[in-house]
N, C-alpha and C positions, 0 to 999 in steps of 0.2 A: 167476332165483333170487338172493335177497341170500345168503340161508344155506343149508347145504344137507350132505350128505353124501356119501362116495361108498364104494361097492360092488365087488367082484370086477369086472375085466374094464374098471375106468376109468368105470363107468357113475357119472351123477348122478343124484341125488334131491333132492327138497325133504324138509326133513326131517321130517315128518308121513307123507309114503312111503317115506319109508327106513324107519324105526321099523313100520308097515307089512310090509317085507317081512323085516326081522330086528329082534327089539326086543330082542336080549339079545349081540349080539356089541359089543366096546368096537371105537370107531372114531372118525378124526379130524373135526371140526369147521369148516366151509370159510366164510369170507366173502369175500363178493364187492363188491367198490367202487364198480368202473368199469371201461366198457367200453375208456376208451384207452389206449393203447399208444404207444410213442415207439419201437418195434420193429414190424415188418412181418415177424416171421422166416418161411422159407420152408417150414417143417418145423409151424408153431402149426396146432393144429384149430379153433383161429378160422376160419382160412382152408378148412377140408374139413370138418368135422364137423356133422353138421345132428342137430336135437337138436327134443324133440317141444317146442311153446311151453311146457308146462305144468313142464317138467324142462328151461329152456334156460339157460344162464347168460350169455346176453346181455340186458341190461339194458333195460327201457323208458325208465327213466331212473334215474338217480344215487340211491339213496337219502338219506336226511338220518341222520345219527347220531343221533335216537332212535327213527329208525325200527329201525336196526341193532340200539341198546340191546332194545330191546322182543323181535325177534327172540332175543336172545341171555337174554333173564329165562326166555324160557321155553324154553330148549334144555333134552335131555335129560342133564343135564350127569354123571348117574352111570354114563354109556357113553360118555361124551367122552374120547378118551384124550392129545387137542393140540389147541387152537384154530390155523388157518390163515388167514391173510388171503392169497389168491391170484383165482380167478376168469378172467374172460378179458382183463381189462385191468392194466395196471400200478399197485399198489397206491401205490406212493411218489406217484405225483402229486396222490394226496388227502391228503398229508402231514398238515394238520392233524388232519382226520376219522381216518385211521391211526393215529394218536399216543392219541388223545383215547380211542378203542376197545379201544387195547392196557390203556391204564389205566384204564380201565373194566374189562374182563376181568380183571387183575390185582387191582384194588379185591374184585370178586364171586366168583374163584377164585386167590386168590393162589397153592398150589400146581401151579394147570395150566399147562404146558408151553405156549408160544405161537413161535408159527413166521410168517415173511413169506418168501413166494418173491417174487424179485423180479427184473427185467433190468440192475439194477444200475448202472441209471444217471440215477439220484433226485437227483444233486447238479448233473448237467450239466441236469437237466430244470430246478431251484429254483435254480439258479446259487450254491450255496455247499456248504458242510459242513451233513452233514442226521445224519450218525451218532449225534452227542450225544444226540436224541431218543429215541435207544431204548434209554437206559440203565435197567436196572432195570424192565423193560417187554418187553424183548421176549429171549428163549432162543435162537431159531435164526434165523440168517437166512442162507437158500438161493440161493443169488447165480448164472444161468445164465454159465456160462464158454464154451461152447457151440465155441471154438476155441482154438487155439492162437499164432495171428497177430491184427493186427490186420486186416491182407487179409482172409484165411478169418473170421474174426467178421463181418467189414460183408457179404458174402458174405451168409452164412446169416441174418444178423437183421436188413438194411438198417434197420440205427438212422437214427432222423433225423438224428443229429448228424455222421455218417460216420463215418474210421476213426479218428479221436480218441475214440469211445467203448470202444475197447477199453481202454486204459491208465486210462480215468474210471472202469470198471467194477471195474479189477485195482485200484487207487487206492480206490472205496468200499470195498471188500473189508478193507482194510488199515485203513483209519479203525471198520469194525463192528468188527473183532478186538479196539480197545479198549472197549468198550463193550456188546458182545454175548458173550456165549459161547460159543458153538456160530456159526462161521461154516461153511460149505458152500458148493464153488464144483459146480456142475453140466456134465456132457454128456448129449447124447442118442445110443443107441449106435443104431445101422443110418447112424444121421446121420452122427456122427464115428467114421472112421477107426480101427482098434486101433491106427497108427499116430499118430496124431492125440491119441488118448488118452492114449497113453506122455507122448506133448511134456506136455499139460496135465496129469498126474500130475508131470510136472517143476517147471510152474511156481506147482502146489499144493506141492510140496516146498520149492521154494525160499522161501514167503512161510506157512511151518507152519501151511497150511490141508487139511482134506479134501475130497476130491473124489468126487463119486458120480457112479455111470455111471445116468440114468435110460433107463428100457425106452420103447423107442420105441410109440405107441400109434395108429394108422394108422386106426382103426372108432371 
């Protein structure tokens, strides 16, 4: 699925079956990019979730950005309550097609809410400062913090880059705060520790970012 929606329970839809099984509850908006990933994390339903071909969000291949447009002319946009760029692959490494979509989105709904989750480590992938691009483009951007060490992060998300991606990751975070609004550092609870989660509500405190605990999703 490029676009798509989702349901009680984590489930996905295309969004012609989502609308299908509710056409009147407001709900977020998901695109999907690409399948790769510069993370291998050990906890992703990339790696366990098998999903039917027709609702899968692994990719045949890469869409083109007006494939995307096209999808998005005709979204149900008067139940859309945030556009998301997330999927099973890491959005930042299609950095221009990303950019190009957010303002598009914003051109065709300038009041909706736009959001990127992402592994947060877009500038060690493109080797510089990539934050500027999303000035006035993008609202929220959801950044997995996922540990509290750099140990424990390479650990759980064996980044290609190793444990230098931690500080790259706390480092982007820091550069979106000028230029995004709404930044968001992530855990996953059953994954991380309540103790675990203290430390990184510490080193959200320390760098006046929020942190959300997300619900671990195993089916």
């Amino acid at each position: 699925m490029i676009v798509y929606m989702t349901h009680k329970g984590g489930k996905y839809f295309p969004v012609d079956e989502s609308l299908k099984l509710d056409a009147t509850t407001p709900r977020g908006l998901y695109v999907n990019l690409t399948n790769r990933c510069n993370c291998d994390c050990v906890f992703c339903l990339r790696q366990k979730k098998s999903m039917a071909k027709s609702s899968s969000l692994w990719l045949e291949r890469e869409p083109t950005v007006d494939e995307v447009k096209a999808e998005l002319d005709r979204a149900p946009w008067h139940l859309v309550t945030e556009l998301v760029f997330c999927g099973f692959g890491e959005p930042t490494i299609r950095l221009d097609a990303l950019v190009e979509l957010l303002t598009y989105a914003k051109k065709i709904r300038p009041t909706l809410p736009t959001r990127l989750n992402t592994n947060g480590l877009g500038e060690l992938y493109h080797g510089r400062e990539i934050a500027s691009n999303f000035a006035g483009i993008l609202d929220t951007a959801s950044i997995s913090l996922n540990a509290a060490t750099a140990e424990r992060y390479f650990k759980l998300t064996r980044a290609t880059y190793g444990l230098k991606s931690f500080d790259a990751m706390l480092t982007f975070a820091e550069h979106m705060k000028i230029f995004v609004p709404h930044v968001v550092l992530t855990v996953v609870d059953k994954v991380t520790s309540p103790e675990e989660i203290s430390a990184c509500q510490k080193i959200c405190d320390e760098r006046n970012l929020t942190l959300r605990v997300r619900p671990y999703e195993d089916s």
